[in-house]
N, C-alpha and C positions, 0 to 999 in steps of 0.2 A: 815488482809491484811499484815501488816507487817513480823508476822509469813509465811506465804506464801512467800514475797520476800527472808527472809532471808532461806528459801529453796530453790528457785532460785538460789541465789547467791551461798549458796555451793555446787548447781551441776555445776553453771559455774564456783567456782573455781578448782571442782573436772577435769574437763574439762582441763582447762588450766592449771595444775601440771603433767597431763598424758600426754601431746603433747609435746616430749624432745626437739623438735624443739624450740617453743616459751620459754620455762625454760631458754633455754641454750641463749638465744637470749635476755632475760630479764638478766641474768648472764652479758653479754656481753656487754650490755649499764652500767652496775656497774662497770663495768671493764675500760671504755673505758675513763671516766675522770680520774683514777688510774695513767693509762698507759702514756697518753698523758702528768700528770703532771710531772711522772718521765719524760721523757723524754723533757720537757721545763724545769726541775730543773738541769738536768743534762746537757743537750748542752748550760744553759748559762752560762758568762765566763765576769764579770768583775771586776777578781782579777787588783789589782793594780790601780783600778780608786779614782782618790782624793774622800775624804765621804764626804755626801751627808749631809748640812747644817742643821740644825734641830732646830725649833723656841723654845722658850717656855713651847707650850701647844704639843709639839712634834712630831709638824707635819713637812715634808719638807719645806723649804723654799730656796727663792733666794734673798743672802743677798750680793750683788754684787755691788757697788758705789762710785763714786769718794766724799773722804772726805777732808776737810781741819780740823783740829780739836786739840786742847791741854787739855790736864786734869784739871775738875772741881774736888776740893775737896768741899764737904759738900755742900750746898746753892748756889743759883746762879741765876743767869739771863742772854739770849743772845739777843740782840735785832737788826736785819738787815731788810735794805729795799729789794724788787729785782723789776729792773726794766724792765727787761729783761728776754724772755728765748725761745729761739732758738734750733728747734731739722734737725737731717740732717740722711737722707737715702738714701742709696745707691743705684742706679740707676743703675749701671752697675759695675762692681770690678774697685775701683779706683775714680768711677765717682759719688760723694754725690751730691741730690739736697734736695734743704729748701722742708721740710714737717713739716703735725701734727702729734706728738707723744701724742695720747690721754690721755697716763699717765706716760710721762714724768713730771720729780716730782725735785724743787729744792726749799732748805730751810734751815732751822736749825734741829740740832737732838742733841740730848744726848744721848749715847749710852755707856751700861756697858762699851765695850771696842770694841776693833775690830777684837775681836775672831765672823768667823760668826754662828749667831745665836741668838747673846746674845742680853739680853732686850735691848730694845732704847722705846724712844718717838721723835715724829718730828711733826712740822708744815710746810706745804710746797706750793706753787703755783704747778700745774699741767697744762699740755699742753691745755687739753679741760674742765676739770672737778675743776677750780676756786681753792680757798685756801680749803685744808685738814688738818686734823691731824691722824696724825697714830699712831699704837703703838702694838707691839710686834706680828707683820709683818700682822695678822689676821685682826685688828679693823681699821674700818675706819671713821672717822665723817666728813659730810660735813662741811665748812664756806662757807662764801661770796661770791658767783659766779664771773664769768668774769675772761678772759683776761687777763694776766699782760704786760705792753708795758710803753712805755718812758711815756705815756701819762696819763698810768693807773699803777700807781706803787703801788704794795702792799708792807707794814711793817708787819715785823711777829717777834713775841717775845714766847720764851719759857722760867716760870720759874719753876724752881725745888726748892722742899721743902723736903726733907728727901729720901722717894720713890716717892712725888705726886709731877707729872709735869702738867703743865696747858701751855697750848697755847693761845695764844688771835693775830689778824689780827686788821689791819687798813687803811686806804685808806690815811689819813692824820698825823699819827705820833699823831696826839690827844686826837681822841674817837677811844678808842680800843673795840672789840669786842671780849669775850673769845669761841672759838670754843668749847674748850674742855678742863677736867681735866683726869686723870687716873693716876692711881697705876703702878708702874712699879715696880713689886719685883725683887730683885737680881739687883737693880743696882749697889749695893757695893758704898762704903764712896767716892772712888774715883773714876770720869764717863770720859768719851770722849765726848767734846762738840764739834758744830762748823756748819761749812759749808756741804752743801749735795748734790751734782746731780746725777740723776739719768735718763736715757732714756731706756726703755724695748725695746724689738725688735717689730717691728711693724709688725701686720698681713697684711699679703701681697696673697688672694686668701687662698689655703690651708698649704704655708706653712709661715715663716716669715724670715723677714732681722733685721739682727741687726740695730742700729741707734748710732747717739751719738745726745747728747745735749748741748746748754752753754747758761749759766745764768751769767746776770753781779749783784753785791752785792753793795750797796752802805751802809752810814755809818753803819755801825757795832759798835757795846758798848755793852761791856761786866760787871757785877757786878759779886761779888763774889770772892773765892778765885781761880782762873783761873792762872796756873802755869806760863804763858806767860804775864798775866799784860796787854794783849793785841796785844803784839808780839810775835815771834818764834811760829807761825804757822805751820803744819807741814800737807803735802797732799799726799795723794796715793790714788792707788785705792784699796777695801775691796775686799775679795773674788776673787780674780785675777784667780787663779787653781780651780775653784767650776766648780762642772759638771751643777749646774744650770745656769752659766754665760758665755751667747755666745759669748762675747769677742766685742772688738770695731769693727766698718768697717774697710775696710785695707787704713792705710795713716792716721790715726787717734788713738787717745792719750788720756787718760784724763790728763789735769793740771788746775796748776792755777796761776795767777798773781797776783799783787796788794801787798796789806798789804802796803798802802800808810800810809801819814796824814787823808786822810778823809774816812779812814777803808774799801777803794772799793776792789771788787774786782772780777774778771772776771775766772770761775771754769768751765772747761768743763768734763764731765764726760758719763759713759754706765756703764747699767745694770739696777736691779732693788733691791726694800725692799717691799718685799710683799711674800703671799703665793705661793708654787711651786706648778705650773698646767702641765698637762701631753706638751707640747708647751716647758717649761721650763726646763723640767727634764724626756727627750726623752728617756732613757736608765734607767727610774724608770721603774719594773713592777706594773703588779695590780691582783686583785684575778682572775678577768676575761680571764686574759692571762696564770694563772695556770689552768683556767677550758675548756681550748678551746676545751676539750676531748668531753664536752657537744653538740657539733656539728656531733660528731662521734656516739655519743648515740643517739642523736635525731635521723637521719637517722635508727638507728636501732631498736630504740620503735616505730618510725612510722610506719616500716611493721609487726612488731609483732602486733601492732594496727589492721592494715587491716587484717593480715591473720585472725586474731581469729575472725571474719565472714564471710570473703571472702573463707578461708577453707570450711565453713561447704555449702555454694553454690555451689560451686566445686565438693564437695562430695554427697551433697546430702543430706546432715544430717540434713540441716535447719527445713527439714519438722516434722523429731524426735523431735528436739529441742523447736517448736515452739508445736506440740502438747505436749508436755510433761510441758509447762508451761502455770501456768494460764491467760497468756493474752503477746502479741507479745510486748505490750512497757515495761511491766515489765520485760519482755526475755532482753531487749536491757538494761534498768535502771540498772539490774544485773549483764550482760557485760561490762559495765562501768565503775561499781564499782569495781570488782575484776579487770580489767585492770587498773583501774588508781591506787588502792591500792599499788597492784604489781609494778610497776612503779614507783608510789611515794616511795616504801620504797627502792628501787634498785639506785633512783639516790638520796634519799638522806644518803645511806648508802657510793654510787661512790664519790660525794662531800664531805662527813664529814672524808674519808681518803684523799682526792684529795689534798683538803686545806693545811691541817699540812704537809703534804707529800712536795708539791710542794715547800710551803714559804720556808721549812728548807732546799731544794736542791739547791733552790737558792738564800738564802742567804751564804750559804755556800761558793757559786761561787763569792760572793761577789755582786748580785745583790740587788740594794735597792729595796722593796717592800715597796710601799704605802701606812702607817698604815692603817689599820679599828678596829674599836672595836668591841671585843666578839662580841657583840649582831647584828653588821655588819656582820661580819663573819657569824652569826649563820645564817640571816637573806637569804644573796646569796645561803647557803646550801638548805635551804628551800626552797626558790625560783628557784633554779634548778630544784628538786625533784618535784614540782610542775610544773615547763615547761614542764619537762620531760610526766610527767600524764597526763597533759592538751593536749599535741599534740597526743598522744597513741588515747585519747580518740573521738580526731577528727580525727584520722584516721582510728577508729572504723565507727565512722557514715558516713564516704564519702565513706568507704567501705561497708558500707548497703545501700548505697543508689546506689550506681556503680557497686554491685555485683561482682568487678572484683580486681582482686590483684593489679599489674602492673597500672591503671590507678587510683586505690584509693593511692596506695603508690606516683605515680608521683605528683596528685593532689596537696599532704600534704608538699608535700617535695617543690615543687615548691612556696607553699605559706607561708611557713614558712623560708625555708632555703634560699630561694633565695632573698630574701628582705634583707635578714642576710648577704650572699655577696655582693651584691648591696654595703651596706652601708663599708663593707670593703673595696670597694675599693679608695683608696687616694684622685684620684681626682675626685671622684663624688662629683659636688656641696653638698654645704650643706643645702641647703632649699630643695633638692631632699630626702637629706637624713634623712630629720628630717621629712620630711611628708612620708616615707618609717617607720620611727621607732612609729610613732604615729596610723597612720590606719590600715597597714599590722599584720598580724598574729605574723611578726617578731618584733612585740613592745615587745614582754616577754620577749627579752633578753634583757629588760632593770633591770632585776631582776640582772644581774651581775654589775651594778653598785656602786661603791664605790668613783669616784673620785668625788668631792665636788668643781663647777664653783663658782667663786668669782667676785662682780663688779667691784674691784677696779684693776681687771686683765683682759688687754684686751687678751684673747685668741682664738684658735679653740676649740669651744666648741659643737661639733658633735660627730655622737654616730662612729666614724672612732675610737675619740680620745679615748673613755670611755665615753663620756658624753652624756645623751640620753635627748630627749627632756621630757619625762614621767618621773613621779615619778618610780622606779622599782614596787612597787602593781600595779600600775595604767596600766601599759606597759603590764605586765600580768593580765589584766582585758579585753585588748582588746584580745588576746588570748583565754580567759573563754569565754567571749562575742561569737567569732567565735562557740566556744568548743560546746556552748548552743543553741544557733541559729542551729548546725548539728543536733544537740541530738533532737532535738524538727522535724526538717525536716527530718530524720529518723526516726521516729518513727511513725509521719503521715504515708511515703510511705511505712513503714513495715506494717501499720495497713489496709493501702487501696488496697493493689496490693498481687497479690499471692506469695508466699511460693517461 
């Protein structure tokens, strides 16, 4: 049996190497992510934009915030109440009204310095999500839930011991609660401590408004050797020129007051200290948008799909083909393979030029690209070449089963490609389009996914932005799924209906 198939198979690949139509057409789907990436490498253009903030673990970030803050040398402690914290959105240009900024974030932090990117640690109140501690913009741990209000005032203390800072929260100045400890490498002998608000732009539909926030600080005590002794505090905002930082509402500031007798003090600030999501960092690219060439190819392995059946009905040759093989589902198993073969090694030959080609055209231009790692990288190449196969081969079997070019190519196209704009466009809800990237055939282009949603960011997290509701295999399983479910119903109607 198997001998047999693999006879099959090389008369159908003998088959589809002598029809210069479909060669040159399989050619041209390899070709088509190449083309397109030159061309997005080379029309984009953002020399001269301030660089793009980079954490730690070297991923982007948005490291954007109103500080108050004096240098800890060595050892230390900072201890503040807050009893307040107030965020405002803008309503119309000019016109702010009281809203929840769900993670707006005000507290203590220690930070290398106020170069952005560099390690900190913080404990902070958040607008909806209760006392946190963060740390080196990625990590988040929860504390204590609730509210903070005149009536519900939390104390937060951060102390530092070498590189390890630990946070601890309290409702009463008492019994302290530690949230959390961590390592902070690279903080250096000498850090920036102090005060912190932050307010991120609030999702607002599909796109978002900036905000600002204010948080009032009551006693404050500091231990250690703190440059200030407790005075000559000093505020600005971080990250002012960062292309991840949308700037205040208009009519609004960050500052701050106080630095009384009883260490209060009232700090208004915008922005945020967290990882950068496609929302925050609009003018980042991603692999996905070097590979948009894969929309031009899909269209074009789709009808090389259909033809290489719908031909031989046309022609007439089905009836050669199907006597000359030992059995009708074996005829189709064997078209299958040599088409999705071919296909697979054409896109993932187009992809594994597409990638390096693209990132270095536009870096060059000076666009940031979205890191991923190798095996990320490898993983999209793969998973192209595989979408690529996987739709060839269902446009195989809608073409055996429809006999006909023209209505097996619109079929495929329509249920594939069209989900796929759908979801491009801006303002289609997003619960439409997250049940478009989960059922539809169009979930395989969740294979080009690379950007990584975070809880502690509220964003648009819709497959518009990058972000699909599927794992990428998962996304191209409903794809397979489809791919199999044809192949299985072709093969019935090839085995039950004439020639």
């Amino acid at each position: 049996m198997t001998a047999t198939l693999a006879h099959v198979v090389h008369a159908e690949w003998t088959k589809f190497r002598t029809v210069r139509g479909w060669v040159i057409g399989v050619v041209v789907a390899a070709l088509m992510p190449v083309l397109f990436a030159l061309l997005v490498g080379v029309s984009s253009d953002q020399k001269g934009s301030p660089p793009v903030p980079v954490g730690p673990g070297g991923e982007p970030v948005t490291d954007s915030f109103y500080f108050v803050h004096q240098p800890l040398t060595g050892n230390g402690s900072i201890t503040v109440s807050v009893s307040a914290l107030r965020s405002s959105i803008p309503e119309r240009p000019g016109d702010l009204r009281p809203g929840t900024v769900p993670w707006a974030k005000a507290g203590i932090i220690v930070k290398e310095s106020t170069r952005q990117g560099s390690p900190y640690a913080a404990i902070m109140v958040t607008g909806s999500h209760g006392v946190r501690m963060q740390d080196n913009y990625v990590n988040d741990t929860a504390g204590p839930p609730g509210p903070v209000s005149a009536a519900s005032v939390r104390r937060l203390r951060l102390d530092r011991s070498g590189e390890v800072i630990t946070g601890y929260a309290s409702a009463d100045g008492t019994r302290w609660t530690k949230v959390g400890t961590v390592r902070v490498r690279g903080l250096g002998p000498t850090a920036q401590g102090g005060l912190f608000v932050a307010s991120p732009p609030s999702v607002d539909g599909m796109g978002t408004r900036g905000s600002v926030s204010t948080a009032v600080f009551g006693d404050l005590r500091i231990r250690g050797r703190w440059a200030g002794a407790g005075g000559n505090w000093t505020g600005g905002q971080v990250g002012a020129e960062s292309p991840s930082f949308s700037g205040y509402p208009r009519n609004t500031s960050g500052s701050f007051t106080g630095a009384g007798s009883d260490g209060s003090f009232t700090v208004t600030g915008a922005g945020d200290i967290a990882p950068a999501v496609r929302d925050t960092l609009p003018t980042g690219g991603t692999l996905g948008e070097i590979l948009t060439g894969t929309f031009a190819a899909l269209i074009v392995v789709i009808v090389v799909g259909a033809l290489f059946i719908t031909t031989e009905y046309r022609k007439n040759l089905i009836h050669v083909t199907l006597a000359a093989g030992p059995g009708r589902s074996r005829v189709l198993v064997a078209k299958a393979l040599v088409l999705g073969g071919v296909t697979f090694a054409a896109g993932f030959a187009g992809a594994g030029v597409a990638v390096p080609l693209g990132e270095r055209l536009a870096r060059a231009n000076g666009v940031y690209i979205f890191p991923v790692a190798s095996s990320t990288e490898l993983r999209v190449e793969l998973g192209i070449a595989a979408l690529l196969a996987t739709a060839s081969i269902l446009a195989l079997c809608v073409g055996t089963v429809s006999r006909h070019s023209a209505g097996a190519v619109t079929t495929v196209v329509v249920a594939i490609v069209l989900p796929h704009i759908l979801i491009a466009i801006p303002f289609m809800p997003a619960s439409v389009s997250n049940v478009l990237a989960q059922v539809t055939p169009g979930a395989a282009f969740a294979v080009q996914q690379t950007l990584v949603p975070y809880h502690q960011v509220t964003s648009n997290y819709t497959p518009y932005y990058g972000y699909y509701p599927l794992a990428p295999w998962a996304g191209f399983a409903v794809l397979a799924g489809y791919a199999v479910a044809s192949l299985a119903a072709a093969a019935l109607l090839l085995r039950r209906r004439d020639a």
